[in-house]
VEXDREN-2710 file (C-alpha; in Angstrom, 1 decimal):
% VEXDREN-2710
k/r/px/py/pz
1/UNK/-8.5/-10.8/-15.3
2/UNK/-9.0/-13.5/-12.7
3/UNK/-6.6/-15.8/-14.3
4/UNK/-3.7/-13.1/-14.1
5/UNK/-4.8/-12.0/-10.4
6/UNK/-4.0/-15.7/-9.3
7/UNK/-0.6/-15.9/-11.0
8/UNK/0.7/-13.2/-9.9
9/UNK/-0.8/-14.1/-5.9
10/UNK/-2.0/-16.9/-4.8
11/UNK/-5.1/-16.4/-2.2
12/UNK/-2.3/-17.9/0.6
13/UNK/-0.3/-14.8/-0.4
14/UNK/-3.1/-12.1/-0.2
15/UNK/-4.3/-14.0/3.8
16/UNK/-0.3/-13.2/4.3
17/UNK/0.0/-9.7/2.9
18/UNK/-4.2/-9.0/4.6
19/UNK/-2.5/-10.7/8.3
20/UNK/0.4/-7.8/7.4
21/UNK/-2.3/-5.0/6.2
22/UNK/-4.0/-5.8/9.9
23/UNK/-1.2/-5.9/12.0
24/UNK/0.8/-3.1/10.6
25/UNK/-2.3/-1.0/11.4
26/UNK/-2.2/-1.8/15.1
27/UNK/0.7/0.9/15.1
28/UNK/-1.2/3.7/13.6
29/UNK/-4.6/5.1/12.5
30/UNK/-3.0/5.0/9.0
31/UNK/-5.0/3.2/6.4
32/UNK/-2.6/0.9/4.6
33/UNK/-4.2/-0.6/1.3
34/UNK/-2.6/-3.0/-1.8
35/UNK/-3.3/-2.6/-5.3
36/UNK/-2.3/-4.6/-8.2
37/UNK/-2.5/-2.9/-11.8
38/UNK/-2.5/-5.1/-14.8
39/UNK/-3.5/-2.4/-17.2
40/UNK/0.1/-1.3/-19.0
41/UNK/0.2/2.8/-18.5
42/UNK/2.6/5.4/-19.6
43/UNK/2.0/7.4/-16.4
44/UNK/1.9/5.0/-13.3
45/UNK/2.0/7.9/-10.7
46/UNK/-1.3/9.6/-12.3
47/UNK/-3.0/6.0/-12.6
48/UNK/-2.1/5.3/-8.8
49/UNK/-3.5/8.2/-7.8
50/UNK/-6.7/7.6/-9.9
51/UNK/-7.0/4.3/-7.9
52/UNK/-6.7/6.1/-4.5
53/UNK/-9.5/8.1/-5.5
54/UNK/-11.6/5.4/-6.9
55/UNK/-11.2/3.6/-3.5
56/UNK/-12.2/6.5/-1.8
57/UNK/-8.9/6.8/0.1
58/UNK/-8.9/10.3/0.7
59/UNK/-12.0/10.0/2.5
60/UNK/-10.2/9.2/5.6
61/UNK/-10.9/11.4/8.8
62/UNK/-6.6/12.5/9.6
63/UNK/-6.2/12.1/5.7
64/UNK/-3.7/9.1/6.4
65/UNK/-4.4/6.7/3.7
66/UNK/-1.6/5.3/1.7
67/UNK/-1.5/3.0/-2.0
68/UNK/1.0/0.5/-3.0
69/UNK/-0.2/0.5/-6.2
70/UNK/2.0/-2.3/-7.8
71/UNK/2.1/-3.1/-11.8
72/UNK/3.5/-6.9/-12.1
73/UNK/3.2/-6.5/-16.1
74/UNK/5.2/-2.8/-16.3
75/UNK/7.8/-3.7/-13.3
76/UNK/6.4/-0.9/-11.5
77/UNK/5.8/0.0/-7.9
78/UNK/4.5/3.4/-6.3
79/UNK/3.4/4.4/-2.9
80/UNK/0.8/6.9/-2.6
81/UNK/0.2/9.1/0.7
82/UNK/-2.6/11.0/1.2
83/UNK/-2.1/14.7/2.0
84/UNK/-2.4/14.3/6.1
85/UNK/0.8/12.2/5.4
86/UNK/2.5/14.3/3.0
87/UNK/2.0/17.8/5.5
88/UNK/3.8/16.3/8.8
89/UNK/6.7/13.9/7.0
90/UNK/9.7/14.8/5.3
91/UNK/9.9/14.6/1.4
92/UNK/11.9/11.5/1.4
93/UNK/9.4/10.0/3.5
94/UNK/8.3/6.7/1.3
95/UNK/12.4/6.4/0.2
96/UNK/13.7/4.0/2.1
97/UNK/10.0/1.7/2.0
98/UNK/10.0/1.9/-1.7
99/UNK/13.6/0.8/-2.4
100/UNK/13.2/-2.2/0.3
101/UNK/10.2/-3.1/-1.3
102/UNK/11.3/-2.5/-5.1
103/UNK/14.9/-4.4/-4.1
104/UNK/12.7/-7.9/-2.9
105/UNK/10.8/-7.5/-6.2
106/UNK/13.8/-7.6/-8.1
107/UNK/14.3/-11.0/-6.9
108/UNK/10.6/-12.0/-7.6
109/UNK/10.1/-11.7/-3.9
110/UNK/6.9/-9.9/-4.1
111/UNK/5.0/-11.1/-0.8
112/UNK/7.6/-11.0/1.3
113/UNK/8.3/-7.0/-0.5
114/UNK/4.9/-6.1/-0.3
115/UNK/5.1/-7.6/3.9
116/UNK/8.0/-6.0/4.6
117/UNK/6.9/-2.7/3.0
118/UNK/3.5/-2.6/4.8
119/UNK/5.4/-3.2/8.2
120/UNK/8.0/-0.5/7.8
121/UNK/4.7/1.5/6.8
122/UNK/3.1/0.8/10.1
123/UNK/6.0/1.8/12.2
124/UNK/7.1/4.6/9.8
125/UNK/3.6/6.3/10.4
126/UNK/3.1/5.1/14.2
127/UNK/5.1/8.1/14.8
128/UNK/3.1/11.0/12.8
129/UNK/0.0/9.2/13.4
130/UNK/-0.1/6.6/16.5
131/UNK/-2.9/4.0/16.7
132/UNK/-5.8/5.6/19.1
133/UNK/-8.2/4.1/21.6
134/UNK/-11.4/4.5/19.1
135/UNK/-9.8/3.8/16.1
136/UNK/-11.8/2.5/13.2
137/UNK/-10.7/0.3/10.5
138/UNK/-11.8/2.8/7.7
139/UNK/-10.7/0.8/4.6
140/UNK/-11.4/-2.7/3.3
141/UNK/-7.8/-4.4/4.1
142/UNK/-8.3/-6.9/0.6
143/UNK/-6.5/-6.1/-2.0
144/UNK/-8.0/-4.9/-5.1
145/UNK/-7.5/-5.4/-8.8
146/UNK/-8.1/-3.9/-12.2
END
């Protein structure tokens, strides 16, 4: 698995997407997290949320965590929110993110997607859930594999 984790990024892309993870988060108390899927899957909404729950996202104290669960091998891209998200946004809340992000794939532009994606994140959720005084970085900001 290691060889296809470095083809896909390179440790220089995951310092730039972590530096995007970190500052994005200085807008909220959201809990941003990347995770790249090489395991092909019929269902890629049910295996993103099994991720989110394997890396204990929902375990956040305002229930603010969200997955960009990406899939380089099936083309795939979904954005998970947890359920303190999903109760004060709209239901086209991840829309606009997603198609941004999915658009700079297209073109093979997957850093600069998954950047832009976690910065619209940041500012999209400063408003439902601004960065606080006592905040605590909750999550690990690496990206994981499987």
């Amino acid at each position: 698995m290691g060889n296809k984790k470095h083809k896909f990024l390179s440790p220089k892309d995951e310092k730039k997407i972590i530096k995007a993870i970190q500052k994005a988060e200085k807008n909220t108390s959201g809990e941003i997290r990347i995770h790249i899927e090489f395991e092909s899957s019929a269902n890629h909404l049910e295996k993103a949320l099994e991720v989110f729950e394997r890396l204990e996202m929902n375990q956040t104290k305002d229930r603010n965590g969200v997955l960009f669960h990406v899939s380089p091998d099936d083309h795939n891209f979904t954005i998970i929110g947890d359920e303190g998200i999903d109760k004060v946004t709209p239901d086209d809340f991840w829309d606009d993110i997603k198609e941004d992000v999915v658009k700079r794939f297209k073109k093979e532009k997957y850093v600069k997607g998954l950047c832009e994606g976690i910065k619209k994140t940041g500012k999209a959720l400063k408003k439902y859930f601004p960065h606080q005084e006592d905040d605590v970085n909750e999550l690990p900001d690496e990206i994981s594999y499987s």
